[in-house]
ZAVOTOR-318832 format. One record per atom (N, C-alpha, C): chain; residue number from 0; x, y, z. Coordinates in steps of 0.001 Angstrom, whole numbers. Layout:
# ZAVOTOR-318832
   tise   sekol         X         Y         Z
      A     NUM         X         Y         Z
...
This chain:
# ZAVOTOR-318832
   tise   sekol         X         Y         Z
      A       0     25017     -4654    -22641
      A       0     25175     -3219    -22407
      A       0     26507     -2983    -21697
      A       1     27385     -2498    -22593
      A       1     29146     -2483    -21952
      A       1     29266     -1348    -20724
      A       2     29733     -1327    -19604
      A       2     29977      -371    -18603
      A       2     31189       495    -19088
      A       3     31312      1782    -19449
      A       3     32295      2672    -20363
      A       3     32502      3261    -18635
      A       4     32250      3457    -17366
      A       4     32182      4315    -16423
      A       4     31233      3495    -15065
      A       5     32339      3863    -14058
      A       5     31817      3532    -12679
      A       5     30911      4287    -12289
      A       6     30282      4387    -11100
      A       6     29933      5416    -10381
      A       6     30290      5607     -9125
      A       7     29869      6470     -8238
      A       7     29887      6797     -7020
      A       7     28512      6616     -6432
      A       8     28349      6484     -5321
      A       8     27204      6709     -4766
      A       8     26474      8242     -4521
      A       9     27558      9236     -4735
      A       9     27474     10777     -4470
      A       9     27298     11024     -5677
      A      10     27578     10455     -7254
      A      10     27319     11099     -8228
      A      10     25723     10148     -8938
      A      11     25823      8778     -8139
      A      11     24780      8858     -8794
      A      11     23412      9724     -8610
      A      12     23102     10131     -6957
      A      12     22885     11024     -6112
      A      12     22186     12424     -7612
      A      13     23473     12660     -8016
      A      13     23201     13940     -8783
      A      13     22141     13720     -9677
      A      14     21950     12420    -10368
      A      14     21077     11702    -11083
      A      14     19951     12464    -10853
      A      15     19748     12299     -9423
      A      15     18481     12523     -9152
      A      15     17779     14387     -9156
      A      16     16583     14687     -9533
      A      16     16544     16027     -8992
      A      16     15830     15948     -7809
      A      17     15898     16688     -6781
      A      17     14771     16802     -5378
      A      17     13933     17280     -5593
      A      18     12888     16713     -5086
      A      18     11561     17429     -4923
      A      18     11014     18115     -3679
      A      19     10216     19081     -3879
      A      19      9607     19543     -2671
      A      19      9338     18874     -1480
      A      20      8759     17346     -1997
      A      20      8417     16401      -555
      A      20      9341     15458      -493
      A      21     10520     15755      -551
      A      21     11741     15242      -109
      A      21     12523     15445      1031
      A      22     12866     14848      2148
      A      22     12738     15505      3550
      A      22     14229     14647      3587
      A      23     15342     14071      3053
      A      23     16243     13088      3275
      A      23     16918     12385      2085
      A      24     18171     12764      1678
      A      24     18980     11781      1258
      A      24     19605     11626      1347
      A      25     19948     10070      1600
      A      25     21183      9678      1557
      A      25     21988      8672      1039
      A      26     23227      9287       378
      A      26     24519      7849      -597
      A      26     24527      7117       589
      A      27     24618      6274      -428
      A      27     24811      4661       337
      A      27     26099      4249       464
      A      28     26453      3727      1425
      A      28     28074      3516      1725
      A      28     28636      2175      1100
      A      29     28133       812       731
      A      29     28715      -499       903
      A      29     28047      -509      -359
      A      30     27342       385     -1552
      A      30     26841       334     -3015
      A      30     27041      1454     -3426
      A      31     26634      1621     -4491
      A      31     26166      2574     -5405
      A      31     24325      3280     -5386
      A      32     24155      3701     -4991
      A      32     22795      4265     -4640
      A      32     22306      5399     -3544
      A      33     21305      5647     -3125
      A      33     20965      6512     -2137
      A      33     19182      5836     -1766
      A      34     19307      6411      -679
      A      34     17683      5677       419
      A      34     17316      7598        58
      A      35     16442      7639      -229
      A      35     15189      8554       131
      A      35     14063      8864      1246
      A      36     14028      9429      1978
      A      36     12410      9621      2476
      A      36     12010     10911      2271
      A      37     10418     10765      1790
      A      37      9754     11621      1239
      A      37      8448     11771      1857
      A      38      8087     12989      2578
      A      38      6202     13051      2809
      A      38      5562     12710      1849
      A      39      4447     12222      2453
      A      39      3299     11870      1565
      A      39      2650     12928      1247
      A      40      1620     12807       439
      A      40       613     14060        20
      A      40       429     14436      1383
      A      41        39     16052      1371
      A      41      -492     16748      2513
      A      41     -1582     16081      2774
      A      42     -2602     15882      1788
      A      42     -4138     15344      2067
      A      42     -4622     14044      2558
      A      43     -3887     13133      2780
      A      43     -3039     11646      3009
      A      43     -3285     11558      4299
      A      44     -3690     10291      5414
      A      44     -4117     10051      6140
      A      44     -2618      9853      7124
      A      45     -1685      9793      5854
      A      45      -614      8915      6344
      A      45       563     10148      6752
      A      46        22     11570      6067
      A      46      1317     12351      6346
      A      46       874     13006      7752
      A      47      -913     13049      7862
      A      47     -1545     13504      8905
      A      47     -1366     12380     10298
      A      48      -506     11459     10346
      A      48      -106     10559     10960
      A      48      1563     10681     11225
      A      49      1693     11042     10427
      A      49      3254     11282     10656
      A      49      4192     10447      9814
      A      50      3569      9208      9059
      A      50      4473      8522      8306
      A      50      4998      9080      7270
      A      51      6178      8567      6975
      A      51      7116      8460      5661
      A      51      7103      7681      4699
      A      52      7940      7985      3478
      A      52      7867      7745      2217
      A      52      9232      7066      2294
      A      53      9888      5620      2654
      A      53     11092      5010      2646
      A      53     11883      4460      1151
      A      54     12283      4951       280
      A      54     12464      4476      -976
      A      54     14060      4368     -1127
      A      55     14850      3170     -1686
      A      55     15933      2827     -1486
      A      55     16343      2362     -2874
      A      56     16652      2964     -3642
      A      56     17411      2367     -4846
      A      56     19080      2050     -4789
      A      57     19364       970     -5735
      A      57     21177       621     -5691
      A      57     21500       249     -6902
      A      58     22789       -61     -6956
      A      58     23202      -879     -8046
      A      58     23787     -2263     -8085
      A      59     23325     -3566     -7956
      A      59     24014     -4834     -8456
      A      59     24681     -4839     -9543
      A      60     25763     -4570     -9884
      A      60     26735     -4908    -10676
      A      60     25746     -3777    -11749
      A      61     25303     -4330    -12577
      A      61     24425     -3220    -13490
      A      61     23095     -3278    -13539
      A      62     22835     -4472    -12454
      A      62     21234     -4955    -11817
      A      62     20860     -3509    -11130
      A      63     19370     -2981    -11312
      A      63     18954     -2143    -10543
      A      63     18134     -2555     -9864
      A      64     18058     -2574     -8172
      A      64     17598     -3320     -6812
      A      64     16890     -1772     -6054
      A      65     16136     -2325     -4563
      A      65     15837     -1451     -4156
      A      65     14844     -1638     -3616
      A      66     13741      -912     -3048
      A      66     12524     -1345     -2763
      A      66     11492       192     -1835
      A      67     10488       197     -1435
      A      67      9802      1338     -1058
      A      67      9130       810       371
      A      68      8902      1745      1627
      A      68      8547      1238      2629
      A      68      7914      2485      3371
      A      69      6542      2539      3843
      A      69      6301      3069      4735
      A      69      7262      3171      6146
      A      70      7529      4239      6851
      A      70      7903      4248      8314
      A      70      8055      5025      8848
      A      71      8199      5387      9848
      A      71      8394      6431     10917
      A      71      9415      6306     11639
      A      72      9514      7917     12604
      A      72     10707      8197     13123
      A      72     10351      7173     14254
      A      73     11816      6990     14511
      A      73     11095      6480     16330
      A      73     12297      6724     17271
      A      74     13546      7751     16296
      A      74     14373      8609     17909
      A      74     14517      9695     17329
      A      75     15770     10576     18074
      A      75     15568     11877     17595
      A      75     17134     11609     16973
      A      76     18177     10504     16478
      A      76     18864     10932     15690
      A      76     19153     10140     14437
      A      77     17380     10333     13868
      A      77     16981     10278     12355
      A      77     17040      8765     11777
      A      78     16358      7857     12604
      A      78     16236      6188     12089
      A      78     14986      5982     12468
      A      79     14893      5292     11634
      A      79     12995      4616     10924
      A      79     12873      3767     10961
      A      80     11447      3280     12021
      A      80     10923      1966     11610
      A      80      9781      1473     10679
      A      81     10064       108      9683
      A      81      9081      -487      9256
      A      81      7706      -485      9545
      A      82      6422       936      8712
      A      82      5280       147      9599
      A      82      4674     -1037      9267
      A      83      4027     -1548      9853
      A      83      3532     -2905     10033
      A      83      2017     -2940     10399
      A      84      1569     -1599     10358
      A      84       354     -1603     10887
      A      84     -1076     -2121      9531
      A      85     -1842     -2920      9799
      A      85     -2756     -3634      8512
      A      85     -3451     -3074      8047
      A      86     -4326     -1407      8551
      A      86     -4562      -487      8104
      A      86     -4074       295      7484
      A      87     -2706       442      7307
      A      87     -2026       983      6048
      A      87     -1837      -260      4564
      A      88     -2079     -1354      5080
      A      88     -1165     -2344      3521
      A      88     -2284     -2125      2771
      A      89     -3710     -1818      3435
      A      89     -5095     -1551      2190
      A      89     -4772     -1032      1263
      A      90     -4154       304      1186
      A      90     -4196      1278       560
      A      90     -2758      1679        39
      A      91     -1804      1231       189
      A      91      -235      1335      -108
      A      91       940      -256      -167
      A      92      1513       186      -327
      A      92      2375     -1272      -969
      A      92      3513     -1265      -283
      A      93      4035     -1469       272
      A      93      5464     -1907       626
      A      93      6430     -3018      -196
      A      94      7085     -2857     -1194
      A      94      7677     -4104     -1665
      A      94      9575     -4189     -2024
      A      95      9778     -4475     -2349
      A      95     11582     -5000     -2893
      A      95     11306     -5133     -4108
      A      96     12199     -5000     -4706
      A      96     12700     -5440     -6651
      A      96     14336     -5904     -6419
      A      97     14317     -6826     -7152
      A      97     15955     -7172     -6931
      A      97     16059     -7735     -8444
      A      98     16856     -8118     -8615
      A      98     17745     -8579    -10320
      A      98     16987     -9169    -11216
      A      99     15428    -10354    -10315
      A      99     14660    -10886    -11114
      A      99     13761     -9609    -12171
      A     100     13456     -8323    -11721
      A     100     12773     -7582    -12522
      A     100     13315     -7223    -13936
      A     101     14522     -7515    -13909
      A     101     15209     -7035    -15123
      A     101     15422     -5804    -15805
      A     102     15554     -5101    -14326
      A     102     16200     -4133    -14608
      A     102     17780     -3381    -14330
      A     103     18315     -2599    -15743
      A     103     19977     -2665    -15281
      A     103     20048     -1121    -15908
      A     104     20821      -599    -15485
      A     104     21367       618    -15297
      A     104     22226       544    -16593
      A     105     22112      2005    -17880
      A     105     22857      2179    -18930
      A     105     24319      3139    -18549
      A     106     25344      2789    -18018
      A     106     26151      3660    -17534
      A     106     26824      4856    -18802
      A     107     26254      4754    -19678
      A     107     26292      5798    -21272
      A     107     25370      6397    -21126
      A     108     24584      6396    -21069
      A     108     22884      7186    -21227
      A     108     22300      7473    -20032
      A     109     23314      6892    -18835
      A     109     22887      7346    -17567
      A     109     21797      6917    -17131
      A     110     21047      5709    -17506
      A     110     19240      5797    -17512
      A     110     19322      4321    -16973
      A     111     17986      3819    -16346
      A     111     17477      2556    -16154
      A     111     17289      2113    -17141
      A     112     16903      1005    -17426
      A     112     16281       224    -18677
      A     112     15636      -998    -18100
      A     113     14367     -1152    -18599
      A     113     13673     -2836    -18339
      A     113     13922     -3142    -19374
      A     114     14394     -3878    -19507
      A     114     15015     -5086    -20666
      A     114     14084     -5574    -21817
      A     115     13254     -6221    -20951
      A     115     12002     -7343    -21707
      A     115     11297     -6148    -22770
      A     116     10874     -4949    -22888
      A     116     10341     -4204    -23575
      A     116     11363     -3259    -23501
      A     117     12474     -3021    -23344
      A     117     13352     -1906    -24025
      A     117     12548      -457    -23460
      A     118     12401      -642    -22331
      A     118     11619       935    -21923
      A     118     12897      1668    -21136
      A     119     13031      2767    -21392
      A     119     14448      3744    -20783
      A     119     13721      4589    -19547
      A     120     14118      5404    -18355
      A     120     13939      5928    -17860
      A     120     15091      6394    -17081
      A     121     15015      7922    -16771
      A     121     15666      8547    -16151
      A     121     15710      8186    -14496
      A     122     16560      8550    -13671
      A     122     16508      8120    -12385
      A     122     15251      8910    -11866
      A     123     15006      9796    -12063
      A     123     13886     10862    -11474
      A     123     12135     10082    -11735
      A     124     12323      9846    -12875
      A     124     10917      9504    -13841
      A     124     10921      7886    -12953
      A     125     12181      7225    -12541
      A     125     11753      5771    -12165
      A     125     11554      6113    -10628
      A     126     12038      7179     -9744
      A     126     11492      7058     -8416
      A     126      9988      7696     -8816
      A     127      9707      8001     -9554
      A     127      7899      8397     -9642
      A     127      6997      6954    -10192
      A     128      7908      6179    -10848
      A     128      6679      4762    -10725
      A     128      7241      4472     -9866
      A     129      8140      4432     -8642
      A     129      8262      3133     -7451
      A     129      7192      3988     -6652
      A     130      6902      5221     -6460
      A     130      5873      6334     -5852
      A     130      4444      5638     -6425
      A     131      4653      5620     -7530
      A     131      3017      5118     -7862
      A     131      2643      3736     -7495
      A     132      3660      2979     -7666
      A     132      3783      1729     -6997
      A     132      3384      1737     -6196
      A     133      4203      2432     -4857
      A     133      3790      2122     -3415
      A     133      2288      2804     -3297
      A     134      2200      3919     -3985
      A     134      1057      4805     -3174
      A     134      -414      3899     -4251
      A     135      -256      2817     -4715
      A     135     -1707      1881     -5107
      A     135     -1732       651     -4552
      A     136     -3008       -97     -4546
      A     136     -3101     -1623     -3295
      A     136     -2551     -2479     -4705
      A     137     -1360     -2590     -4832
      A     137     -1090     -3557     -5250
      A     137      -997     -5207     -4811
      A     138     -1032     -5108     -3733
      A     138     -1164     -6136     -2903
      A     138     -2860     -7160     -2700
      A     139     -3932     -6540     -3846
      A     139     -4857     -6924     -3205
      A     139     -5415     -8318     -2888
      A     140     -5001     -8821     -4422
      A     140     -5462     -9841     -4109
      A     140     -4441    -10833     -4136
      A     141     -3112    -10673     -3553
      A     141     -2154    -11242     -2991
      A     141     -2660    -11474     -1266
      A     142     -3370    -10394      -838
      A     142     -3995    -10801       581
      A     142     -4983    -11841       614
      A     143     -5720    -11523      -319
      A     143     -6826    -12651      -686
      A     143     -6461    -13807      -821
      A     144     -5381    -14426     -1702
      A     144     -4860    -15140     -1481
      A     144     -4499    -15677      -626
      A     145     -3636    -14873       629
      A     145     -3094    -15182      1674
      A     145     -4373    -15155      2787
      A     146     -5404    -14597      2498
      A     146     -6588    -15200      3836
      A     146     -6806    -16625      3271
      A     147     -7361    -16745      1928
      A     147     -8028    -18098      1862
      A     147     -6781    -18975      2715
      A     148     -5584    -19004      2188
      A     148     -4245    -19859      2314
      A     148     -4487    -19769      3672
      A     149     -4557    -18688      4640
      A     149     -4642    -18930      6081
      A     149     -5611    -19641      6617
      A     150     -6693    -20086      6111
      A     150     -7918    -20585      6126
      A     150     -7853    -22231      6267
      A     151     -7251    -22580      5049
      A     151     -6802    -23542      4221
      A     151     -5906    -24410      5530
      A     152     -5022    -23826      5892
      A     152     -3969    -23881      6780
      A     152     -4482    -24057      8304
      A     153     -5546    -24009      8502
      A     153     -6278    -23549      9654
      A     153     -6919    -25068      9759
      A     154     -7244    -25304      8427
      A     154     -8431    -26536      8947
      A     154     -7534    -27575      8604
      A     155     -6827    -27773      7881
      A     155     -5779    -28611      7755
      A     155     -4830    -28862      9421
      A     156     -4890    -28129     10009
      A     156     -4474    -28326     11428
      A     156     -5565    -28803     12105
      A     157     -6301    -28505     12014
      A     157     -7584    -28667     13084
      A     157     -7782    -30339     12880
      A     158     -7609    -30271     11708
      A     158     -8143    -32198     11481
      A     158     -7005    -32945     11930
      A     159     -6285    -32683     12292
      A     159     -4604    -32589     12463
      A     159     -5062    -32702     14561
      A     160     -5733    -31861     14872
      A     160     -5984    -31974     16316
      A     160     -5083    -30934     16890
      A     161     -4546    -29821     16051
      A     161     -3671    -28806     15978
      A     161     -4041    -27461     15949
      A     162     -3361    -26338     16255
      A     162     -3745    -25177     16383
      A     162     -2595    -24202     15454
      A     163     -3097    -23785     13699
      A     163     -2251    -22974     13179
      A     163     -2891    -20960     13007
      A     164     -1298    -20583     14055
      A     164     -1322    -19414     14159
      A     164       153    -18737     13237
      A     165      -222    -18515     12277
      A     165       952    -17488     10949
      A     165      1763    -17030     11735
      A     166      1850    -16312     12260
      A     166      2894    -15561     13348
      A     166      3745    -16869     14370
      A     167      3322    -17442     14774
      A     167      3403    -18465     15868
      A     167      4583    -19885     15233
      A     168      3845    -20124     13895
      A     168      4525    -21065     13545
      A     168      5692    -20796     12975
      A     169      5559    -19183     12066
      A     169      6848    -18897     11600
      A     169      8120    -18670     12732
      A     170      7532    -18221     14141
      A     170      8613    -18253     15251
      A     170      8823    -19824     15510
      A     171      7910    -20747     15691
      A     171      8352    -22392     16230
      A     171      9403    -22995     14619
      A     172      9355    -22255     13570
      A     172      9708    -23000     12386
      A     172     11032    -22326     12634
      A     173     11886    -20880     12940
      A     173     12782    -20537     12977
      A     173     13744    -21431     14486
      A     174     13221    -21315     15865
      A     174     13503    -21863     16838
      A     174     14045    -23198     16787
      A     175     12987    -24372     15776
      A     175     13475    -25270     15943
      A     175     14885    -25636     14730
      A     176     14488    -24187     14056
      A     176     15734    -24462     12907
      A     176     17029    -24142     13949
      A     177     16543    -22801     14721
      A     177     18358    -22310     15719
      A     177     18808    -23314     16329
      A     178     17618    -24552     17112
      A     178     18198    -25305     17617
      A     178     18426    -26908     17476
      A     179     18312    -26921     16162
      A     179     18421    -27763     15357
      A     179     17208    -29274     15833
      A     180     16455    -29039     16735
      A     180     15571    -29492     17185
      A     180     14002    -29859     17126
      A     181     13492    -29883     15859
      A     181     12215    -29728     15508
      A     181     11506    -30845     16437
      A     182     11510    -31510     16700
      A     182     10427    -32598     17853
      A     182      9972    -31712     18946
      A     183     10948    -30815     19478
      A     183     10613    -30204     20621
      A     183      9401    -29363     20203
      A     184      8447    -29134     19118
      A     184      7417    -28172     18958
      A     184      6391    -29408     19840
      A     185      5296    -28111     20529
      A     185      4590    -29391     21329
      A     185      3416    -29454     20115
      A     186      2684    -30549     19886
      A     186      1268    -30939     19583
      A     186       882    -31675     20330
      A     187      -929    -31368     20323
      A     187     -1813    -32557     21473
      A     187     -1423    -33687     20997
      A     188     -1997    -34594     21996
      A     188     -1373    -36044     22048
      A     188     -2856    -36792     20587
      A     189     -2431    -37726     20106
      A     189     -3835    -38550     19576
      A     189     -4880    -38974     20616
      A     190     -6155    -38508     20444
      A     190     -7229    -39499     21361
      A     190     -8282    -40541     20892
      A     191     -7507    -41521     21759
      A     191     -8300    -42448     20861
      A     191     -9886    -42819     20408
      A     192    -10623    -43238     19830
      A     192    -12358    -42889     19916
      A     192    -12875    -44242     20480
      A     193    -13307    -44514     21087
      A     193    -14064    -45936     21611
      A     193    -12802    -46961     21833
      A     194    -11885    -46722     21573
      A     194    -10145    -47531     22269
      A     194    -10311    -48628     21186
      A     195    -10733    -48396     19791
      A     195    -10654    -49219     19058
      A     195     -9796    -48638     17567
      A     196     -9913    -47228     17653
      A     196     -9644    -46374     15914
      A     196     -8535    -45312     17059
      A     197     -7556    -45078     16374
      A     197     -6981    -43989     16833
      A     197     -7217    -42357     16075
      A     198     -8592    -42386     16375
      A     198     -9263    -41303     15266
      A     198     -8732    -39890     16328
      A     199     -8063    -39027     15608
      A     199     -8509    -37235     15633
      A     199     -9804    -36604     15772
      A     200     -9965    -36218     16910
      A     200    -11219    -35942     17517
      A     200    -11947    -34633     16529
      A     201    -10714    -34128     15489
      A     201    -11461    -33158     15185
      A     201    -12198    -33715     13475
      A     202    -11394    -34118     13044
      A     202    -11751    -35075     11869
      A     202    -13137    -35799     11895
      A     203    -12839    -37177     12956
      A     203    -14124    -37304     13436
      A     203    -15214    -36735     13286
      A     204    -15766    -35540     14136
      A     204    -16105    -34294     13898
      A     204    -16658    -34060     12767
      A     205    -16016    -33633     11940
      A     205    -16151    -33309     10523
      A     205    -17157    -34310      9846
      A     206    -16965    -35261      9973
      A     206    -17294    -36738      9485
      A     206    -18896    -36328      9478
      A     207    -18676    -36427     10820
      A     207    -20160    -37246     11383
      A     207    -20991    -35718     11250
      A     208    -20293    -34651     11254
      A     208    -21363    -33327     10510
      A     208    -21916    -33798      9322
      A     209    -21190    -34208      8718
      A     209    -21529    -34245      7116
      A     209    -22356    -35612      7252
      A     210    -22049    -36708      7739
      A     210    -23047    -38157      7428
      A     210    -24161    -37701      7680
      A     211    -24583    -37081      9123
      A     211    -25642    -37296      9662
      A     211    -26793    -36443      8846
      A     212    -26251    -35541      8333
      A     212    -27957    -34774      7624
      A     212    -28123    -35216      6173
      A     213    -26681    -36389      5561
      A     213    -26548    -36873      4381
      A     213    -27733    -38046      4672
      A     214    -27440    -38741      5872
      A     214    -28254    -40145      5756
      A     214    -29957    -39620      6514
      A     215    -30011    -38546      6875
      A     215    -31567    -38099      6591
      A     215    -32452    -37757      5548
      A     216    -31426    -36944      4979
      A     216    -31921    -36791      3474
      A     216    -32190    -38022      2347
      A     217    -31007    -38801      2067
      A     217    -31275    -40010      1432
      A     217    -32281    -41161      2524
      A     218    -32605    -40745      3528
      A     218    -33625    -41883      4171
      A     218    -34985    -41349      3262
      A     219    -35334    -40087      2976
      A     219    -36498    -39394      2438
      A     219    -36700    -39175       949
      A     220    -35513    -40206       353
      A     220    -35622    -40122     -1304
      A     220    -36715    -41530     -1346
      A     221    -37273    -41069     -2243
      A     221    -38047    -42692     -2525
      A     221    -37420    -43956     -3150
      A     222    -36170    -43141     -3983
      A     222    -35848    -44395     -4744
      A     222    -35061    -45123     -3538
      A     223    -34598    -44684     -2413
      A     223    -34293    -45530     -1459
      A     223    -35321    -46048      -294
      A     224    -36620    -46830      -791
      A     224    -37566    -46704       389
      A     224    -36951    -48099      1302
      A     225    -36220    -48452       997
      A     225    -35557    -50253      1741
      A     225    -34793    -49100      2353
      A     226    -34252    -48110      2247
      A     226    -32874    -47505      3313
      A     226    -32901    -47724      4739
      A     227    -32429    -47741      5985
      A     227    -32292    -47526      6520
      A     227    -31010    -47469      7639
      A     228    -31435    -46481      8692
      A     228    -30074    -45937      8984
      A     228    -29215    -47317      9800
      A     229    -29839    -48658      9554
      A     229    -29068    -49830     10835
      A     229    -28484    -50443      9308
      A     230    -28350    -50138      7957
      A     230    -28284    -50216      6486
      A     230    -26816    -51548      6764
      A     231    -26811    -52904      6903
      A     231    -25215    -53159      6913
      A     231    -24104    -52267      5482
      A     232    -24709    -51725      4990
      A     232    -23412    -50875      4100
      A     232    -22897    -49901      4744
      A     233    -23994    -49359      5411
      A     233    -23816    -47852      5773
      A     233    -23367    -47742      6796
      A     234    -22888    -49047      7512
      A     234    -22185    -49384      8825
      A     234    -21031    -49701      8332
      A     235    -20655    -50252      7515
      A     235    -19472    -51080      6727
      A     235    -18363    -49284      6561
      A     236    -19408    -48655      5793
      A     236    -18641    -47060      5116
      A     236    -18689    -46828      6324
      A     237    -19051    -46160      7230
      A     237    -18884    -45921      8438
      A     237    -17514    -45984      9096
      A     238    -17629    -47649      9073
      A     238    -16158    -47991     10034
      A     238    -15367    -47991      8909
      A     239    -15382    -47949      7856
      A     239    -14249    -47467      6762
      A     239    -14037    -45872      6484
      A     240    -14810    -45451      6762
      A     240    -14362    -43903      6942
      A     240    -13646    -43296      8054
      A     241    -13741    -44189      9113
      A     241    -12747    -44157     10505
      A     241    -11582    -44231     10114
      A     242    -11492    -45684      9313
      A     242    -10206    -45751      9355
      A     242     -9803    -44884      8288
      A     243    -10224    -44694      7525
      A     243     -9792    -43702      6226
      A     243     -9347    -42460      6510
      A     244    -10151    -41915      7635
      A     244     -9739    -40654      8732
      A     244     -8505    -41009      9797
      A     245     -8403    -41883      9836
      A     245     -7052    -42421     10878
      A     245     -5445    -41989      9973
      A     246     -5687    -42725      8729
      A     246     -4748    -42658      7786
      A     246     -4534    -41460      7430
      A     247     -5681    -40711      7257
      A     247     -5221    -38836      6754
      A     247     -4905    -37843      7903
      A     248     -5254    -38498      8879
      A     248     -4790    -37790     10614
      A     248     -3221    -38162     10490
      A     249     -3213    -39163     10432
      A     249     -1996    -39531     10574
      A     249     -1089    -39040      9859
      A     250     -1143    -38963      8096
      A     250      -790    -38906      6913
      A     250      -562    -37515      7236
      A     251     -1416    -36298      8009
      A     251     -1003    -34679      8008
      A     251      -639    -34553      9008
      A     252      -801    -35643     10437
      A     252       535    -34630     11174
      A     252      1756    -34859     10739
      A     253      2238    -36015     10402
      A     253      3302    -36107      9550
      A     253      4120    -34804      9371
      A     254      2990    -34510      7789
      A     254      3396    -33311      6796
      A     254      3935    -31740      7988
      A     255      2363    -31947      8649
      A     255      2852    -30680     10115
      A     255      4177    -30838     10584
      A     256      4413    -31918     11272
      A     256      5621    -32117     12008
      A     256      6798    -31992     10698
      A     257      6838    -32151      9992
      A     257      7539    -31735      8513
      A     257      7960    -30492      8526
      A     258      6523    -29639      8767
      A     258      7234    -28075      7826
      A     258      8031    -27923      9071
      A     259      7982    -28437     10182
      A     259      9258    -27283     10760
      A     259     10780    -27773     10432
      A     260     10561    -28799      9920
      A     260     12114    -29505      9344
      A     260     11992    -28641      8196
      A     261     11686    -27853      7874
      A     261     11096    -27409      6459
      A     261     11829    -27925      5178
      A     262     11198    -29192      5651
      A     262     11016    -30001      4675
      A     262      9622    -29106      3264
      A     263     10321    -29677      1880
      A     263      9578    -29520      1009
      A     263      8155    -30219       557
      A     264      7231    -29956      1153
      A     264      6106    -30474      1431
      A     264      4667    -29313       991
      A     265      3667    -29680       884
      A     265      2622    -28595       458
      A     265      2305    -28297      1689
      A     266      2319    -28783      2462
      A     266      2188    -27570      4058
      A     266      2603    -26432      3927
      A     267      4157    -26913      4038
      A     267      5391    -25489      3886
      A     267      4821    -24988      2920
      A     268      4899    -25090      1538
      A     268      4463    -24364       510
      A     268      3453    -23293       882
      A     269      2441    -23742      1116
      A     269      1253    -22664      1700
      A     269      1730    -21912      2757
      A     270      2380    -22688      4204
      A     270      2834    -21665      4864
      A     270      3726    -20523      4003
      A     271      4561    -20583      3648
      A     271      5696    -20322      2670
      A     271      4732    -19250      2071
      A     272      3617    -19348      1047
      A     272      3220    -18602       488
      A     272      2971    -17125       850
      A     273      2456    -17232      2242
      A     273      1969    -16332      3000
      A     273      3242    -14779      3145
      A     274      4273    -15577      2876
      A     274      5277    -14546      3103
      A     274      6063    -14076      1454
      A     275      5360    -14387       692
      A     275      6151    -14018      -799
      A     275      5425    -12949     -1075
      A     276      5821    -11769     -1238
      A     276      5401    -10154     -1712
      A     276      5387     -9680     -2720
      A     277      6025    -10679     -3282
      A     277      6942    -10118     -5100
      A     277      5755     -9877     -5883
      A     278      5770     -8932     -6482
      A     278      5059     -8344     -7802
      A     278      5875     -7802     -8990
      A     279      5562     -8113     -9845
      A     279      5807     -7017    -10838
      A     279      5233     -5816    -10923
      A     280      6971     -4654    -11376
      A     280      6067     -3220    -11300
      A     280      5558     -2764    -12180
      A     281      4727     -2276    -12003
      A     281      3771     -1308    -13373
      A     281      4949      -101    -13587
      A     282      4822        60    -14925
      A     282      5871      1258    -15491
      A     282      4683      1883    -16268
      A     283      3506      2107    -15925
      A     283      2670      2969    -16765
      A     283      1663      3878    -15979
């Protein structure tokens, strides 16, 4: 698609028509584009709150970028903060689009275009799907995702003899990057179990939840009526499951002490996950 014509940030501006719940625009100085804020519906929990409608379109070269954000005032000469509050992400979306969406600006026809299906839109008609965008839970089961993953992440520390808090680690993972220092994150020390296994007290744990109502139950099958719990096998698995738990204690603080090198590891990955937002937008 050949560029016949530049733009301005003031003419692309004209692109647009205003609407009634348009409270703000403004060309963008260091691109081609303009930031919007717009009230929400009157009937909206969110305009009866006071929030805004943050919508920011630009131009990458002929890439069309941008993204939509709840926020509010927070002085009196007209700058907005990000909300962040978890009772709003239910019900509304906050997200970015950048070059991967594939969308580029026709500087002849004046119009957006998504590529992959050849769909055209006017600048006006595309701030009404980034509107529909934001104002549906697109996010839903991207959270879902991100509880199980926090979950996941949770017990994977715990067997670890560790404590993972999302917020917490993403500050110890930046810190030890500023100071090029990752050892300095503290974790508990190993304790050892009977001064013979250098077992993780929480692992352990785990273990012996699960043996103990396993080897009651199989004491009460008949086809095992020779069982019993002094069994030399079942002592043998026993102290081989110690050590088998020693090796995977060991084997994940490792990986822990890893992500803050953020090193490429499935720790990081999952941590990592927790913070990827990207969706594709609906244009319908």
């Amino acid at each position: 698609m050949e560029n016949t014509k530049s733009l301005t940030s003031e003419e692309f501006v004209k692109l647009y028509t205003s609407q009634d719940s348009d409270e703000k625009i403004t060309p963008i100085k260091d691109a081609v584009g303009f930031s919007l804020v717009r009230n929400y519906p009157k009937d909206s929990d969110y305009f009866k709150d006071g929030k805004k409608m943050f919508i920011k379109i630009f131009l990458a070269g002929d890439s069309v970028c941008g993204g939509v954000d709840m926020v509010y005032p927070n002085d009196k000469e007209g700058n907005y903060t990000i909300v962040s509050d978890e009772k709003y992400k239910k019900n509304v979306t906050g997200f970015l689009f950048r070059k991967e969406e594939d969308l580029v600006f026709d500087f002849n026809e004046k119009e957006i275009v998504y590529t992959p299906k050849k769909l055209r839109f006017s600048v006006d008609k595309f701030i009404k799907i980034l509107v529909n965008n934001h104002l549906s839970d697109r996010m839903f089961w991207r959270r879902m995702g991100n509880y199980f993953t926090n979950i996941i992440l949770m017990f994977l520390f715990w067997l670890s003899d560790q404590h993972y808090e999302k917020i917490q680690v993403m500050l110890d993972i930046y810190s030890s990057k500023q100071d090029n220092n990752p050892d300095k994150i503290d974790t508990k020390n190993i304790e050892p179990f009977f001064k013979y296994f250098l077992i993780r007290k929480n692992a352990l744990l785990l273990f012996l939840v699960l043996l103990f109502p396993t080897s009651l139950i199989i004491s009460y099958i008949s086809v095992f009526s020779d069982y019993s719990l002094s069994d030399p096998s079942l002592i043998l698995f026993f102290f081989l499951s110690l050590s088998s738990l020693e090796k995977i204690s060991i084997w994940l603080d490792k990986k822990i002490k890893a992500l803050f090198k953020k090193e490429d590891n499935f720790i990081y990955k999952l941590h990592d996950y927790q913070y990827n937002t990207h969706f594709k937008l609906k244009f319908k």
